[in-house]
Phi, psi and omega in degrees: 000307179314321196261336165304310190297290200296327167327310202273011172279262166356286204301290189335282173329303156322264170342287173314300186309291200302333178305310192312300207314311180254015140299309181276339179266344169286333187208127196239355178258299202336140168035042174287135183241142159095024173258178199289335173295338193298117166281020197256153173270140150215144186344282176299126173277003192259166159280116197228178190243123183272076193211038182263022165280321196270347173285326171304289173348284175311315192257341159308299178328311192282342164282351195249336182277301175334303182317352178249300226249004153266348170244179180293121173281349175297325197256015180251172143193146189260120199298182168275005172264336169281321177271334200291286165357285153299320208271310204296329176322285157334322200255355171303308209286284216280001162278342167265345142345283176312315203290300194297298177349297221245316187044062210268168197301151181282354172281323165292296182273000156258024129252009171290322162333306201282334183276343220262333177294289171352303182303287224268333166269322141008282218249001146099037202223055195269139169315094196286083194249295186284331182092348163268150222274290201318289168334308201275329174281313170325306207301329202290315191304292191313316181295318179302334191264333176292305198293238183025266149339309157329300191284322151305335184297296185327320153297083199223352172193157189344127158077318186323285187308008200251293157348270205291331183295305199262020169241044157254333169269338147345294164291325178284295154017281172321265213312343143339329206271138021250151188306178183182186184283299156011272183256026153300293156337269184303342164308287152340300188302300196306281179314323169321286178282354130243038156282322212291311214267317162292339163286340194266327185284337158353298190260319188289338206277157186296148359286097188312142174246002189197118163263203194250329154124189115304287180345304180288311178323299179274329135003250148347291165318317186285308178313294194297317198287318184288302188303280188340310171289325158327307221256309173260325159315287195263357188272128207272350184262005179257146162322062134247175166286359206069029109342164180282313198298323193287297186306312168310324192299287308182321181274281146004295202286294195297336202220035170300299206305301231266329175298306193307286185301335175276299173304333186289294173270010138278356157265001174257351174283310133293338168280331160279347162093058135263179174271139165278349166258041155249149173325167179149158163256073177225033172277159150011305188271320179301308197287314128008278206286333178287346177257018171113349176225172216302157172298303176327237182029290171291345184282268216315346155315296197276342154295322195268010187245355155301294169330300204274291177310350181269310190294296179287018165266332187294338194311321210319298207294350198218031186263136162253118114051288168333327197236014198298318167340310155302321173300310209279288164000291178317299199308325196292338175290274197323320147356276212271333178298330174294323167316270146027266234270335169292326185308326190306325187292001172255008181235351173315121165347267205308306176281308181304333153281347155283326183283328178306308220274309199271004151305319240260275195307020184180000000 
């Protein structure tokens, strides 16, 4: 089974790489980002075409078609936590689809945000936090529409979401193990959708010749949002107590990145009396690059914290009882020194009188 699933990694990866190739030489208007018509703020000043979204897509199906036609079809069938799934993706893709298309109101996706939470409390596929049904359905809705945000956010320069994406599904990945039918399903589903993101960083790594669009974004967010509760919220096989805290813990550790950048520019954004869903260069990454270094540079920052965070999730599988107190401790210190140290970076002499001079300017 193990040497089927890595076959079928690769060829996926092969595919994604060759679909961006003929996608970025095949279309040269579609989901162009950064034209003069455009109201969107963004890093980059080139014009590039935002449609590495639609390759996530093409090959997620095709990892969700593999889950039948690699087992016995007799003996699958997909609970409501698997369509749930499917229907939020689906319906993530054709809300950034429009939005990139179209360039519809901020208001339409975020109730498209608000129906996919829905969807996902629907289908029973709820944060197990509080023990109360409401409570615990409030929390699922509020989280599906912040990540879903948080990861659109995230996207403001080369790579980052790609990144920060492909070591949160990773991590659900670890917490899969040991495999079952189940989470075979998500295995697929995962690994799948990081063959897509590495054939797509092909291209997205700096200098990008192709971004993910909303189309890749609200994706990607709807996905993360779902896998997270499965995985990390609710999954009854990683080496915790079930505690409130151990579940934060763990949640925290996984979603550091996208948590670091979203809490960073909404709260200086509030402190300055702006709205925190407009557009801008003042995220995490903008600031990194206002303090010398190169966009590469801020990806491998943000890769080596993907990294870090992966690992102690990998912890999960080999942790004794014994030491579990010290572990969850560990996860809330990285947590919190990454917070830390990104928020910091928006208060350095140097990026902040850089970030000042260009308010000026605009």
């Amino acid at each position: 089974m193990e040497k089927t699933l890595l076959i079928l990694f690769f060829g996926l990866f092969i595919f994604s790489a060759a679909l961006n190739f003929l996608l970025l030489k095949w279309t040269r208007t579609l989901g162009r980002k950064n034209d003069i018509n455009s109201n969107e703020v963004r890093w980059s000043d080139d014009y590039k075409p935002a449609i590495g979204g639609i390759s996530f897509f093409i090959v997620f199906l095709i990892a969700y078609l593999a889950y039948f036609f690699l087992f016995d079809l007799q003996s699958l069938s997909l609970i409501s936590t698997e369509v749930a799934i499917i229907a939020v993706v689906i319906l993530g893709f054709f809300t950034g689809l429009i939005d990139d298309a179209f360039n519809t109101v901020p208001w339409l996706k975020f109730i498209a945000q608000l129906t996919c939470g829905i969807i996902l409390v629907l289908a029973d596929v709820t944060i197990d936090f509080f023990g109360l049904y409401m409570l615990d359905a409030c929390l699922t809705v509020f989280w599906t529409v912040t990540v879903m945000n948080s990861i659109n956010m995230l996207d403001n320069m080369d790579g980052i979401t790609t990144i920060a994406s492909i070591g949160i599904l990773l991590s659900a990945g670890v917490c899969a193990l040991p495999l079952n039918m189940t989470s075979i399903f998500f295995t697929l589903v995962c690994g799948g959708t990081v063959a897509a993101l590495l054939g797509f960083l092909i291209f997205n790594w700096h200098p990008a010749k192709l971004f993910m669009g909303d189309t890749g974004s609200q994706l990607l967010g709807a996905l993360l949002a779902g896998v997270g509760i499965v995985f990390f919220w609710n999954n009854e096989n990683i080496v915790l107590d079930h505690h409130w805290y151990s579940k934060a813990a763990i949640v925290l550790t996984a979603f550091v990145i996208p948590i670091s950048d979203s809490l960073t520019v909404t709260i200086n954004r509030l402190r300055r009396g702006q709205s925190p869903f407009v557009g801008g260069r003042d995220h995490t990454t903008h600031h990194l690059s206002y303090a010398g270094l190169s966009d590469r540079q801020v990806a491998l920052v943000y890769s080596f914290f993907a990294v870090v965070s992966l690992i102690l999730i990998s912890i999960l599988n080999v942790l004794s009882d014994e030491y579990l107190f010290v572990y969850i401790g560990g996860l809330f210190l990285h947590g919190f020194l990454t917070i830390g140290f990104l928020y910091s970076t928006t208060l350095w002499k140097k990026s902040k009188s850089k970030f000042e001079a260009t308010q000026l300017t605009t």
